[in-house]
Chimera marker file (.cmm) of the C-alpha trace (Angstrom):
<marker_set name="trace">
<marker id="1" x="131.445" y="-80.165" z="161.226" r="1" g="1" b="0" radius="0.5"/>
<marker id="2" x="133.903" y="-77.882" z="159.313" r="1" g="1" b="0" radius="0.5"/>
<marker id="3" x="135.565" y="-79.253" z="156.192" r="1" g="1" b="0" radius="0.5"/>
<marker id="4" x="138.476" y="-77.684" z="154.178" r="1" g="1" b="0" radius="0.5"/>
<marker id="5" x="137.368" y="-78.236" z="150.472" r="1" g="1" b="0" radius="0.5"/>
<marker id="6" x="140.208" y="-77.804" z="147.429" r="1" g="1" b="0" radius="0.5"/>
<marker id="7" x="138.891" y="-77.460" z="144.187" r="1" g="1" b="0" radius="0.5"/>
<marker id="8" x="141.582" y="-77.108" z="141.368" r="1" g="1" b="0" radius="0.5"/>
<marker id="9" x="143.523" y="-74.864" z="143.913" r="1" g="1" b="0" radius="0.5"/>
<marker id="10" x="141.071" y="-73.030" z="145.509" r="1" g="1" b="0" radius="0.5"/>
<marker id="11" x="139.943" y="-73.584" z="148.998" r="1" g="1" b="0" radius="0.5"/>
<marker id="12" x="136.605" y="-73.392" z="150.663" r="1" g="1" b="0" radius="0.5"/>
<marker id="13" x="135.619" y="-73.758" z="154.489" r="1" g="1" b="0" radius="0.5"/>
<marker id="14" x="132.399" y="-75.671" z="154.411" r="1" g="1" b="0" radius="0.5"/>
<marker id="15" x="130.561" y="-76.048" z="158.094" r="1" g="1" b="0" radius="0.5"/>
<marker id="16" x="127.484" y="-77.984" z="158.327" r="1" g="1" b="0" radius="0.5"/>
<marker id="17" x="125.941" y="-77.206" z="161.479" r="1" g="1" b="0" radius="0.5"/>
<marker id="18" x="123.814" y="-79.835" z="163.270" r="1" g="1" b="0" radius="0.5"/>
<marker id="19" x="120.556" y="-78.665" z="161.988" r="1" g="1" b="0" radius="0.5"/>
<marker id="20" x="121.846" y="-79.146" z="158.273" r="1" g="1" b="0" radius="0.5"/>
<marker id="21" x="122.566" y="-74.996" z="157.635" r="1" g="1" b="0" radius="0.5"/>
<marker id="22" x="125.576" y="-75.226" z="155.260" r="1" g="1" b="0" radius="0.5"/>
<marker id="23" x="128.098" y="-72.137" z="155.046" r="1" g="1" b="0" radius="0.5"/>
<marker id="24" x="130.536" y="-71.631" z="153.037" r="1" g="1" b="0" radius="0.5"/>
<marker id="25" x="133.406" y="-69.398" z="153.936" r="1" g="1" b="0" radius="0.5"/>
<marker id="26" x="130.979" y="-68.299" z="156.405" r="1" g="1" b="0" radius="0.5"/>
<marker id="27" x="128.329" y="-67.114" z="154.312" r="1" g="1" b="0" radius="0.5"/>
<marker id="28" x="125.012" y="-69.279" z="154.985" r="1" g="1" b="0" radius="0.5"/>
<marker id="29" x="123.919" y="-70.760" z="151.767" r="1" g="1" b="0" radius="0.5"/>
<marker id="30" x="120.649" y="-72.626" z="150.182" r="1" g="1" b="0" radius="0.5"/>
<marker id="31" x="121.289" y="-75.939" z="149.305" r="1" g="1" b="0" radius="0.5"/>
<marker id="32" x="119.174" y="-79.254" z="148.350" r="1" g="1" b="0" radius="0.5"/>
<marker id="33" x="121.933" y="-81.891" z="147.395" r="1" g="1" b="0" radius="0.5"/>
<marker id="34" x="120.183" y="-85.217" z="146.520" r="1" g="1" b="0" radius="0.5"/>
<marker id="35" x="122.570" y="-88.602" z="145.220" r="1" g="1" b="0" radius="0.5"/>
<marker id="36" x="120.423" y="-89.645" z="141.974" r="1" g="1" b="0" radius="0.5"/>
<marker id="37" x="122.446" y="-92.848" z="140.780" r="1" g="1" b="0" radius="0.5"/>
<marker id="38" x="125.881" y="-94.356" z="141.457" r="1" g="1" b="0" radius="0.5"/>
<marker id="39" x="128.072" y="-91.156" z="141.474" r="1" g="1" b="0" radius="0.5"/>
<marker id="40" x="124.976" y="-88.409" z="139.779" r="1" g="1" b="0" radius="0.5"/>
<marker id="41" x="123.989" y="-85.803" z="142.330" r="1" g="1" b="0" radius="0.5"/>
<marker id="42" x="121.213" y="-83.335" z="141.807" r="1" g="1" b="0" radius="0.5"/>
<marker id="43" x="121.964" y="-79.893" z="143.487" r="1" g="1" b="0" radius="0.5"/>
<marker id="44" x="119.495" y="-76.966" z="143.817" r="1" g="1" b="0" radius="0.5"/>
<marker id="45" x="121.340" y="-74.250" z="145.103" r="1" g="1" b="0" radius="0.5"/>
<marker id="46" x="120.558" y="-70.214" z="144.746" r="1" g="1" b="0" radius="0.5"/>
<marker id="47" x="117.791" y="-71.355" z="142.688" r="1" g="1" b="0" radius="0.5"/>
<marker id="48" x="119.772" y="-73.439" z="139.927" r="1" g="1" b="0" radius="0.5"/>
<marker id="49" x="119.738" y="-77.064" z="139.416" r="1" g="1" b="0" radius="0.5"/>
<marker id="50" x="122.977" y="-78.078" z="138.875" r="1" g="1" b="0" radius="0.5"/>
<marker id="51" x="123.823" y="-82.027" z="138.170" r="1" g="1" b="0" radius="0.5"/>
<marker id="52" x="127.240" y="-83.295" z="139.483" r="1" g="1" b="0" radius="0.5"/>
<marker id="53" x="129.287" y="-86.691" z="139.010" r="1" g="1" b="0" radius="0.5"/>
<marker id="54" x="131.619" y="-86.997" z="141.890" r="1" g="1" b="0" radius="0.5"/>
<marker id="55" x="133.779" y="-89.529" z="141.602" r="1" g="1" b="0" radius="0.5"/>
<marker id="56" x="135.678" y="-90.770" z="144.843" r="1" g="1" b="0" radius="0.5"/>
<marker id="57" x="139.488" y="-91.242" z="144.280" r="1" g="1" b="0" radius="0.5"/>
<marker id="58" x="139.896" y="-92.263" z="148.073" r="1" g="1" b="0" radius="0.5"/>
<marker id="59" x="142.484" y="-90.673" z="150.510" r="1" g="1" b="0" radius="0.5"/>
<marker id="60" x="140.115" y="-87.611" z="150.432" r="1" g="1" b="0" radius="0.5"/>
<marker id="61" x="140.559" y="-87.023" z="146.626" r="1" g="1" b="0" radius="0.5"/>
<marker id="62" x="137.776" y="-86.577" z="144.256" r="1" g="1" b="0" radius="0.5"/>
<marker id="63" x="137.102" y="-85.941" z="140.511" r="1" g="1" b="0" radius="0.5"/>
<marker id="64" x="133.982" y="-83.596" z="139.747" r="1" g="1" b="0" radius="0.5"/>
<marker id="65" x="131.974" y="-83.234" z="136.336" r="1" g="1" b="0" radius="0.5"/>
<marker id="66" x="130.227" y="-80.028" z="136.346" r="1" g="1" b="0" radius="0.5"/>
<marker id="67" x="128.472" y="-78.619" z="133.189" r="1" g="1" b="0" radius="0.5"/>
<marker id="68" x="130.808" y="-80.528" z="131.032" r="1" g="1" b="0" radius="0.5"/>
<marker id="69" x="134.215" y="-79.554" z="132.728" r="1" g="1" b="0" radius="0.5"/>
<marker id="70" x="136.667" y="-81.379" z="135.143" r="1" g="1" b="0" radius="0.5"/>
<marker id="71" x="137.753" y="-80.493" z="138.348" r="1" g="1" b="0" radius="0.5"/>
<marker id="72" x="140.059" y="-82.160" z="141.078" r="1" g="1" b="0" radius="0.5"/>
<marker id="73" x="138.889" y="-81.826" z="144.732" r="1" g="1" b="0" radius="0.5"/>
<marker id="74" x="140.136" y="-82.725" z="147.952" r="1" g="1" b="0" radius="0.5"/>
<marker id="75" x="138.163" y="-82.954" z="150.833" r="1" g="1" b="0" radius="0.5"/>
<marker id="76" x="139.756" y="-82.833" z="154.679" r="1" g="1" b="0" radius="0.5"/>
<marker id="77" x="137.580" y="-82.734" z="157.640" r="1" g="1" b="0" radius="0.5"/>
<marker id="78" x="138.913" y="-80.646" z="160.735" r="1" g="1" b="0" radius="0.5"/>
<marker id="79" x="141.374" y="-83.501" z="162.101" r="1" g="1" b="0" radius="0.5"/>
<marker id="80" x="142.713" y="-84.038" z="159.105" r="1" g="1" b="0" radius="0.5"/>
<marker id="81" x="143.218" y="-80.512" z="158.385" r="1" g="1" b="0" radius="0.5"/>
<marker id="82" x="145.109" y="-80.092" z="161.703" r="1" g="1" b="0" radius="0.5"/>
<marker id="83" x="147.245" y="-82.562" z="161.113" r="1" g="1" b="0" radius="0.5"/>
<marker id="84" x="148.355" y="-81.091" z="157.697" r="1" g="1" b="0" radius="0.5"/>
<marker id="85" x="149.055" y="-77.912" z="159.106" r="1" g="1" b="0" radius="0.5"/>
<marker id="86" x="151.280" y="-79.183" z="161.659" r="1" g="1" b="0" radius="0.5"/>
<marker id="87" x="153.412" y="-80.914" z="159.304" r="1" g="1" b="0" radius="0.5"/>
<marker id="88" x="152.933" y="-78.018" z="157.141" r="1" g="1" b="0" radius="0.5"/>
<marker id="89" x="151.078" y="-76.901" z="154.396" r="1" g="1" b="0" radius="0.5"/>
<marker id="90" x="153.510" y="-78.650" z="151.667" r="1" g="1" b="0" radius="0.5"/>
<marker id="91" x="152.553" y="-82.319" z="152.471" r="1" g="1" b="0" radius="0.5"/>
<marker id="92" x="149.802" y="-80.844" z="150.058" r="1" g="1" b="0" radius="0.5"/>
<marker id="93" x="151.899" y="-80.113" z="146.863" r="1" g="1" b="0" radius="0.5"/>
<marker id="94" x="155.345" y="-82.049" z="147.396" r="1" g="1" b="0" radius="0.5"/>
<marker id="95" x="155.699" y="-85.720" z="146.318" r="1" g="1" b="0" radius="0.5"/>
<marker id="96" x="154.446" y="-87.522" z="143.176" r="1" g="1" b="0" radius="0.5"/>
<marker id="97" x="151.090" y="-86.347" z="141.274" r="1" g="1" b="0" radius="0.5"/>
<marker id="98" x="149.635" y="-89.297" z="139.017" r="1" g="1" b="0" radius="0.5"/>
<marker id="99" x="146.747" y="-87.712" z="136.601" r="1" g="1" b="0" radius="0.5"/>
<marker id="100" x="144.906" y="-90.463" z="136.257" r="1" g="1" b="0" radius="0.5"/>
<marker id="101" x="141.810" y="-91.411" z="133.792" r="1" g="1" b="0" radius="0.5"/>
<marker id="102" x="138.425" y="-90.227" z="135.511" r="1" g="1" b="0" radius="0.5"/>
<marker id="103" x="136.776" y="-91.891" z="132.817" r="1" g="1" b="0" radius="0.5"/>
<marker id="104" x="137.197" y="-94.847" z="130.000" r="1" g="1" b="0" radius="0.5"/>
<marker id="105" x="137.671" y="-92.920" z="126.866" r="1" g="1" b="0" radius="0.5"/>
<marker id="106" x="140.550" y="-92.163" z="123.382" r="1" g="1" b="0" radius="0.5"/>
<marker id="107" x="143.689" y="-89.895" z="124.460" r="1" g="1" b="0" radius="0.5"/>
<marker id="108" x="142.911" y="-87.195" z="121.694" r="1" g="1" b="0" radius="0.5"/>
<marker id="109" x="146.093" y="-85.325" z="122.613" r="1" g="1" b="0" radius="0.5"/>
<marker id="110" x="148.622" y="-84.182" z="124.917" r="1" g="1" b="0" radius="0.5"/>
<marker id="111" x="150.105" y="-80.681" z="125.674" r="1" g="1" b="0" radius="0.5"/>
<marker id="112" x="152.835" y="-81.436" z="127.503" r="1" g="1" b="0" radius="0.5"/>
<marker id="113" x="156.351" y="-83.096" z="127.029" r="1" g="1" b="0" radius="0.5"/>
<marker id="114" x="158.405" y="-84.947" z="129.989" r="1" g="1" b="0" radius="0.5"/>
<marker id="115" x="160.431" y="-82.479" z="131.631" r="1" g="1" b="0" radius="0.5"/>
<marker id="116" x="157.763" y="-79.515" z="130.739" r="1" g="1" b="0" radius="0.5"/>
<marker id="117" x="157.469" y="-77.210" z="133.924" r="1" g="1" b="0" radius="0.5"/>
<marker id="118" x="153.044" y="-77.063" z="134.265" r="1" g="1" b="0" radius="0.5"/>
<marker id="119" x="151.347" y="-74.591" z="136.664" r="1" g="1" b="0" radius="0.5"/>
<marker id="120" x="148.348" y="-75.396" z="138.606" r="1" g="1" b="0" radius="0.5"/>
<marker id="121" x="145.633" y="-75.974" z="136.250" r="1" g="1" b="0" radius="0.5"/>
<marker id="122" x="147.050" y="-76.135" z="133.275" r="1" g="1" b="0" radius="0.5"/>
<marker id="123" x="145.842" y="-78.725" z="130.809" r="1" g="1" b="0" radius="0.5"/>
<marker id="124" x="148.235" y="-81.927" z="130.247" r="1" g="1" b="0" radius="0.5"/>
<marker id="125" x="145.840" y="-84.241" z="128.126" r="1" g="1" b="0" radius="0.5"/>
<marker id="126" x="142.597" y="-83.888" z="126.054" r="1" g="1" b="0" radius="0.5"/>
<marker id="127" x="140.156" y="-87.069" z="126.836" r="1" g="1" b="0" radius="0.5"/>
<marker id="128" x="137.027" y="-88.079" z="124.391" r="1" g="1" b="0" radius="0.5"/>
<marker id="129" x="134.938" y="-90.044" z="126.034" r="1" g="1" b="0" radius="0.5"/>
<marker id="130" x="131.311" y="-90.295" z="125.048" r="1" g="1" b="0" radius="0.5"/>
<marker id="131" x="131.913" y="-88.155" z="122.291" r="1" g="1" b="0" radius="0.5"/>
<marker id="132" x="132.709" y="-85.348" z="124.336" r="1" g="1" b="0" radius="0.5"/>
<marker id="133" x="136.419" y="-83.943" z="124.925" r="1" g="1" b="0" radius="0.5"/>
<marker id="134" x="137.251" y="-83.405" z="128.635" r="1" g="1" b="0" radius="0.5"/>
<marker id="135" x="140.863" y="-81.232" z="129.062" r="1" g="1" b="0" radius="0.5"/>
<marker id="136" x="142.190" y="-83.071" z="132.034" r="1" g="1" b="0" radius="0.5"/>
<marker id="137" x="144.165" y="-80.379" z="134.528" r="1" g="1" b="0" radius="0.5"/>
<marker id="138" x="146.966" y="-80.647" z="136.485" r="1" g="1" b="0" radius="0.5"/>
<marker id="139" x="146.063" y="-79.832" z="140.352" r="1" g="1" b="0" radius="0.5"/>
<marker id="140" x="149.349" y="-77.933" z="140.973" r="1" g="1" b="0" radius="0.5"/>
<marker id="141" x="152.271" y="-76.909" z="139.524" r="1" g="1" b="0" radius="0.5"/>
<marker id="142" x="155.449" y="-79.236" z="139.007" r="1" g="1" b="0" radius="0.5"/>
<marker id="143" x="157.378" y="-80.562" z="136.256" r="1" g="1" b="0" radius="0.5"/>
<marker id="144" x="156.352" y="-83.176" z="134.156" r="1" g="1" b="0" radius="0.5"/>
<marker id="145" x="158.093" y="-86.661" z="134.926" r="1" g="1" b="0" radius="0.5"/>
<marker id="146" x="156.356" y="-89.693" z="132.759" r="1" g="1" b="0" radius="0.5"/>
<marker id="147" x="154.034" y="-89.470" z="130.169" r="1" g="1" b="0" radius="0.5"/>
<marker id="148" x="152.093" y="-92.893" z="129.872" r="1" g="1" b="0" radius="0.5"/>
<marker id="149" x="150.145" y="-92.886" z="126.854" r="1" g="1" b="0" radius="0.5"/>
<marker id="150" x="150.623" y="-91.554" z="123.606" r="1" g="1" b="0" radius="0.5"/>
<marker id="151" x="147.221" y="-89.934" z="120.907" r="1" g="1" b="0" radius="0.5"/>
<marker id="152" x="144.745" y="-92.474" z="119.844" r="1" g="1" b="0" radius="0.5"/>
<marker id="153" x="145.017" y="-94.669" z="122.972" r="1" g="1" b="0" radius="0.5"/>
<marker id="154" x="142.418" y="-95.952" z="124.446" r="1" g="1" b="0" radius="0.5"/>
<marker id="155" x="142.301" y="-95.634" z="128.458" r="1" g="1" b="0" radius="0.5"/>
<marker id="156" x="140.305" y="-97.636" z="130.924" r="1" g="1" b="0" radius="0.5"/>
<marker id="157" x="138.872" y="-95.398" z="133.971" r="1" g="1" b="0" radius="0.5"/>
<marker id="158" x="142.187" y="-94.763" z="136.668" r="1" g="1" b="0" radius="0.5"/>
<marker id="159" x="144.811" y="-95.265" z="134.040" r="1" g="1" b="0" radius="0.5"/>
<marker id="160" x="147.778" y="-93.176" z="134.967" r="1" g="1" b="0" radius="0.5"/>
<marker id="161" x="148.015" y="-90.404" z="132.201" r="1" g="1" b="0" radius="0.5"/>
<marker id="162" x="150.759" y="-87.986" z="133.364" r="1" g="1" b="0" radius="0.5"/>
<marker id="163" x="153.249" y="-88.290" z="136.319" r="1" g="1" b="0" radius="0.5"/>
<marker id="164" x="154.418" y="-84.792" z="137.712" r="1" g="1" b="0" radius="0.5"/>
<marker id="165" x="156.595" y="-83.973" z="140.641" r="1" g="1" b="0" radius="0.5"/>
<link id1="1" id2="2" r="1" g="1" b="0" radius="0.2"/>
<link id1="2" id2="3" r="1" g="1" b="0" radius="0.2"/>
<link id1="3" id2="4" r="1" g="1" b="0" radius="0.2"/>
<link id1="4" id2="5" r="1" g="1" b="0" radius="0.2"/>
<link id1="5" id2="6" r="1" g="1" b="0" radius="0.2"/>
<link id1="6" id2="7" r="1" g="1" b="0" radius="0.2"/>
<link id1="7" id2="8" r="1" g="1" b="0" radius="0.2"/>
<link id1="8" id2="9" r="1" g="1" b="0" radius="0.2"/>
<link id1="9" id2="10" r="1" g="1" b="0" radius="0.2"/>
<link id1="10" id2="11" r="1" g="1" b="0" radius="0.2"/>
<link id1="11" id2="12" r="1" g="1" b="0" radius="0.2"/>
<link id1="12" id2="13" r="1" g="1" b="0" radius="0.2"/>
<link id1="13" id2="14" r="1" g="1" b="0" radius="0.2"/>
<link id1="14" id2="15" r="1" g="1" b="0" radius="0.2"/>
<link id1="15" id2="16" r="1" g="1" b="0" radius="0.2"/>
<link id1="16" id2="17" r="1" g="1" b="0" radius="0.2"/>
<link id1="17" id2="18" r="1" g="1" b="0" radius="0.2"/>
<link id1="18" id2="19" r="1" g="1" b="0" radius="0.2"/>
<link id1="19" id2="20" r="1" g="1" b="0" radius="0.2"/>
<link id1="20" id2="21" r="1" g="1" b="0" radius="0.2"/>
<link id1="21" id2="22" r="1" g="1" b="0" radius="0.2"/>
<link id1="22" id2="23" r="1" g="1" b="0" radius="0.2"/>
<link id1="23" id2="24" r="1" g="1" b="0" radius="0.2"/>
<link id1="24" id2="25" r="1" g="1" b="0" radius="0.2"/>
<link id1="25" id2="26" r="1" g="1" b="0" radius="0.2"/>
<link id1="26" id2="27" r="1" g="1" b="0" radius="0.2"/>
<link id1="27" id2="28" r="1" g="1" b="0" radius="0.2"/>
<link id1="28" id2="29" r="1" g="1" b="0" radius="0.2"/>
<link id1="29" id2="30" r="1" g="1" b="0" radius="0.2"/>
<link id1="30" id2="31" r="1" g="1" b="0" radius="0.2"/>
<link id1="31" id2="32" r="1" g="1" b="0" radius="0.2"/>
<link id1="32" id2="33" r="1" g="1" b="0" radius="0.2"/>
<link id1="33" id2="34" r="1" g="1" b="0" radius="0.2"/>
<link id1="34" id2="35" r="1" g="1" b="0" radius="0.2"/>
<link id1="35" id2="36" r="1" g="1" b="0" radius="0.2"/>
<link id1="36" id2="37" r="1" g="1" b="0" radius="0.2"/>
<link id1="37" id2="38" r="1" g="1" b="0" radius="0.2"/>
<link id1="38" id2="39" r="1" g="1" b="0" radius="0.2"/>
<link id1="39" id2="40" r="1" g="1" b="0" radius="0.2"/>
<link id1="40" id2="41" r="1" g="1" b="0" radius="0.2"/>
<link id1="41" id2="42" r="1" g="1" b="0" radius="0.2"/>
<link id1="42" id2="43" r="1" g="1" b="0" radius="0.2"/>
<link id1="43" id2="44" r="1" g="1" b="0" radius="0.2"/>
<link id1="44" id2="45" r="1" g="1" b="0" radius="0.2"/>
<link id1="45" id2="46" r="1" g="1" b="0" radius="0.2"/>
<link id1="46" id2="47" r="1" g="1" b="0" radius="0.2"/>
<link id1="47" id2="48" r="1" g="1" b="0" radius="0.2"/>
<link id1="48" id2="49" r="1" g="1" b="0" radius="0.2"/>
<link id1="49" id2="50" r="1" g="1" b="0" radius="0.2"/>
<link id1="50" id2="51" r="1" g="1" b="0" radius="0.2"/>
<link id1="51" id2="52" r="1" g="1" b="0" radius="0.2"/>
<link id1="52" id2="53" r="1" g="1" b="0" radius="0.2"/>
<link id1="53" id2="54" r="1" g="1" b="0" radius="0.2"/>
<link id1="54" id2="55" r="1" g="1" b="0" radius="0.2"/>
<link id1="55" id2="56" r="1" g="1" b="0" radius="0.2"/>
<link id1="56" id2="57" r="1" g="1" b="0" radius="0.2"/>
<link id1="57" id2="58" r="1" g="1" b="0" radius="0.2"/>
<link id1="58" id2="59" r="1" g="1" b="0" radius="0.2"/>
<link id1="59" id2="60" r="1" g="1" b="0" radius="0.2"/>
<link id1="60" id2="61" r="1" g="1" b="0" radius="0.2"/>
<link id1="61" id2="62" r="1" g="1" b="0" radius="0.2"/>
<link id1="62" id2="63" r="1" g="1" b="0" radius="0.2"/>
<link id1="63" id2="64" r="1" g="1" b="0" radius="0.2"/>
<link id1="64" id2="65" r="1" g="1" b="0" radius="0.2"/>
<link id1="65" id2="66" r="1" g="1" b="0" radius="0.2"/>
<link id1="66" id2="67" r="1" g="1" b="0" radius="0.2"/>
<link id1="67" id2="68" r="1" g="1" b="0" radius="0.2"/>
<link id1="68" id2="69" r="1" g="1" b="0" radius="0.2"/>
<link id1="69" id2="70" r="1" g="1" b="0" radius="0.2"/>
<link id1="70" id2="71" r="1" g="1" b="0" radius="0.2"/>
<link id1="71" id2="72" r="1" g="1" b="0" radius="0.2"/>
<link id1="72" id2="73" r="1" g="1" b="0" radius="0.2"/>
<link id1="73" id2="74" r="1" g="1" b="0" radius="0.2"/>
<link id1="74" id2="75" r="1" g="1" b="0" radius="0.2"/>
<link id1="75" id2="76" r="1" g="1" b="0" radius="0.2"/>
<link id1="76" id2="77" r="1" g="1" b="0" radius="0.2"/>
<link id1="77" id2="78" r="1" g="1" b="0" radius="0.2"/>
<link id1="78" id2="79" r="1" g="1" b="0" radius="0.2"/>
<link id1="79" id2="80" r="1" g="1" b="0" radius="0.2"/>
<link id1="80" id2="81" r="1" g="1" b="0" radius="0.2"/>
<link id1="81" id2="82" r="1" g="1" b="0" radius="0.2"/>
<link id1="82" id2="83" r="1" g="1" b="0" radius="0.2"/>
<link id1="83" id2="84" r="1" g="1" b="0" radius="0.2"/>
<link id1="84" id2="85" r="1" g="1" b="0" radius="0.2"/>
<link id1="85" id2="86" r="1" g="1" b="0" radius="0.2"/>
<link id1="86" id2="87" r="1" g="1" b="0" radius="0.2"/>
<link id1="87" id2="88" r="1" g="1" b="0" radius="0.2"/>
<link id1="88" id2="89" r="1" g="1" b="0" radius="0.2"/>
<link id1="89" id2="90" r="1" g="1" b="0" radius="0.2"/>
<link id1="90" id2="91" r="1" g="1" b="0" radius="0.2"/>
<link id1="91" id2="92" r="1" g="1" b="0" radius="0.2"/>
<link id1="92" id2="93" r="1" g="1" b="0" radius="0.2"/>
<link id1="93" id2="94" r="1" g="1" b="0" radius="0.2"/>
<link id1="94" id2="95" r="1" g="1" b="0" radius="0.2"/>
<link id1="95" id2="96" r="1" g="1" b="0" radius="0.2"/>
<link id1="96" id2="97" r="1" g="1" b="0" radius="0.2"/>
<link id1="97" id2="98" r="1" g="1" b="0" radius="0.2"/>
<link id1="98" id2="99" r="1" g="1" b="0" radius="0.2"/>
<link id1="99" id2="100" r="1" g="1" b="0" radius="0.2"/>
<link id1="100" id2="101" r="1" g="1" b="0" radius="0.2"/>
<link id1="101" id2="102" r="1" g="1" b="0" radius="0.2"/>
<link id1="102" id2="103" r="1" g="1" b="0" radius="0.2"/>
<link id1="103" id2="104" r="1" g="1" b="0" radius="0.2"/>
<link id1="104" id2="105" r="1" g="1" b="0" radius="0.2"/>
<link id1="105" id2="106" r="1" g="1" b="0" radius="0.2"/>
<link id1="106" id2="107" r="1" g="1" b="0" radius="0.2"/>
<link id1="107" id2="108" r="1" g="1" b="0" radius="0.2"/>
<link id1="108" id2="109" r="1" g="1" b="0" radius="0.2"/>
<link id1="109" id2="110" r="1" g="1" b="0" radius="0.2"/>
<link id1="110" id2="111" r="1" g="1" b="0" radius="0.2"/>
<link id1="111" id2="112" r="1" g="1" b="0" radius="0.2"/>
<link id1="112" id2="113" r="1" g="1" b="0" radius="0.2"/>
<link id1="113" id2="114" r="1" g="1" b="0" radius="0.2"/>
<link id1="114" id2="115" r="1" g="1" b="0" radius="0.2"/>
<link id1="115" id2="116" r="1" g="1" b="0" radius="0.2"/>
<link id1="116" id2="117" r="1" g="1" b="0" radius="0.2"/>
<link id1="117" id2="118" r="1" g="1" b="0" radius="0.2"/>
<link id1="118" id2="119" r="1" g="1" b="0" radius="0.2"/>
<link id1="119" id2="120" r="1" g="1" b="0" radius="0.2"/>
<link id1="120" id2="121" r="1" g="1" b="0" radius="0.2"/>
<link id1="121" id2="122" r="1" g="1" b="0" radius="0.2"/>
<link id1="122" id2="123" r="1" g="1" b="0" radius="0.2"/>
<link id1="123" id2="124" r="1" g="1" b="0" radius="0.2"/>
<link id1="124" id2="125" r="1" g="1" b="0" radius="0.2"/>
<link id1="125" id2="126" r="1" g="1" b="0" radius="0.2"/>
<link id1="126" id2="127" r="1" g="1" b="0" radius="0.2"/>
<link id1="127" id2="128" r="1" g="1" b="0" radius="0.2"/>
<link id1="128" id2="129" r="1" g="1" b="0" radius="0.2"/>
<link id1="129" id2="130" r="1" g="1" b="0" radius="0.2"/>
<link id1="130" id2="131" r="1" g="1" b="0" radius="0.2"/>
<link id1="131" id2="132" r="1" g="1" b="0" radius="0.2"/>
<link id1="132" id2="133" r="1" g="1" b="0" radius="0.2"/>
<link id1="133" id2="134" r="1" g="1" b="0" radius="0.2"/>
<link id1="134" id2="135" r="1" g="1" b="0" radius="0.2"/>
<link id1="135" id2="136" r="1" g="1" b="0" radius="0.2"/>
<link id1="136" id2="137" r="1" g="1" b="0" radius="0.2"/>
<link id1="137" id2="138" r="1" g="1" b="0" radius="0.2"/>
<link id1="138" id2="139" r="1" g="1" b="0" radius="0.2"/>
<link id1="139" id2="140" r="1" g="1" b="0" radius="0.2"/>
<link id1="140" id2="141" r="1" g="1" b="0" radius="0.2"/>
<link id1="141" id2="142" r="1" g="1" b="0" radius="0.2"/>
<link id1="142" id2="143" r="1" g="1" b="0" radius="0.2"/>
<link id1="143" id2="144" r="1" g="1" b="0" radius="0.2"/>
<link id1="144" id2="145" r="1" g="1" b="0" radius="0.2"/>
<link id1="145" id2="146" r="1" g="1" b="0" radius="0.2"/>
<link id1="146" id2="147" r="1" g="1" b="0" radius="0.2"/>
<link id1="147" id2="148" r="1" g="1" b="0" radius="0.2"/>
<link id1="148" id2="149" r="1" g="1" b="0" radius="0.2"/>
<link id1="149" id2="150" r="1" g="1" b="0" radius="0.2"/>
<link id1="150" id2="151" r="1" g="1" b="0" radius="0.2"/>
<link id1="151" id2="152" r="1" g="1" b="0" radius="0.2"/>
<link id1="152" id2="153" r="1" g="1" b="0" radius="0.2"/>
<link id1="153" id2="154" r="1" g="1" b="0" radius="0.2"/>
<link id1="154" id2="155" r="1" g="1" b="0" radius="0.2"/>
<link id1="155" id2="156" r="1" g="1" b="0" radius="0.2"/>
<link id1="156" id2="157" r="1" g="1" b="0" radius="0.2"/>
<link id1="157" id2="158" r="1" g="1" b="0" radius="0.2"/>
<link id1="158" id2="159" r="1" g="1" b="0" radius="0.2"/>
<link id1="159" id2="160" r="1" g="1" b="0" radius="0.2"/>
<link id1="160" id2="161" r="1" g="1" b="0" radius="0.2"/>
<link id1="161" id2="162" r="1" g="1" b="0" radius="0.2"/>
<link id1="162" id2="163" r="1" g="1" b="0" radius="0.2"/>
<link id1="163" id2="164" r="1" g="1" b="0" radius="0.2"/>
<link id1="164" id2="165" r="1" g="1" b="0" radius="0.2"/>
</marker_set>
């Protein structure tokens, strides 16, 4: 099964073949991907462990926490792909974009203003959570519409942040 795989604006062709191979943009790659607890994976790939929290957004969008940083991810499997390109690649960055909370945390500041042009990953809002401070990214470029929350804040998980269009 091929998947197109969009991770902060870069895309990936991931095939899984029937006997579990795994290639990415055709090169064949060594992977051991293992779900440890609720939304922890373990990955040992090339050697390196690597842990992952992959949090499911639905409609085929994700959040990832990798090594401390943030990424957005969206996932489309060949049928879904197809149909995207035969409405066209926009469908993809037109419309709405809500930047939502991945995680319960404090709003410890925010770099943008309504009506601030952003380009694809730029940072729009600084998140503490757990004593750590995540810079949450925009996925693509727009200009900003609504800002929701203001510093100091506190946020449950899927609070909208940011609205860009």
């Amino acid at each position: 099964m091929k998947y197109i795989t969009i991770i902060n604006d870069r895309q990936f062709e991931i095939e899984i073949g029937n006997d579990g191979a795994l290639r990415v943009n055709g090169e064949l790659r060594t992977v051991d991907f293992r779900a440890m607890d609720g939304a922890l994976y373990s990955i040992l790939m090339e050697n390196q462990s690597h842990e992952i929290v992959i949090e499911d957004r639905g409609g085929g969008d994700y959040e990832l926490r990798l090594r401390g940083r943030l990424y957005s991810g969206q996932v489309l499997d060949e049928r879904a792909q197809l149909m995207l390109t035969q409405r066209g690649a926009a469908a993809l960055q037109s419309g709405e974009y809500a930047l939502k909370a991945p995680m319960p945390g404090l709003i410890a500041a925010i770099t943008v203003t309504e009506g601030q042009e952003v380009e694809a990953g730029q940072t729009m809002v600084i998140l503490e959570s757990m004593k750590m401070q995540n810079e949450l990214r925009t996925p693509r470029s727009g200009i900003v519409q609504r800002i929701q929350v203001q510093p100091g804040q506190s946020v449950e998980q899927n609070k909208v942040l940011v609205t860009i269009a």
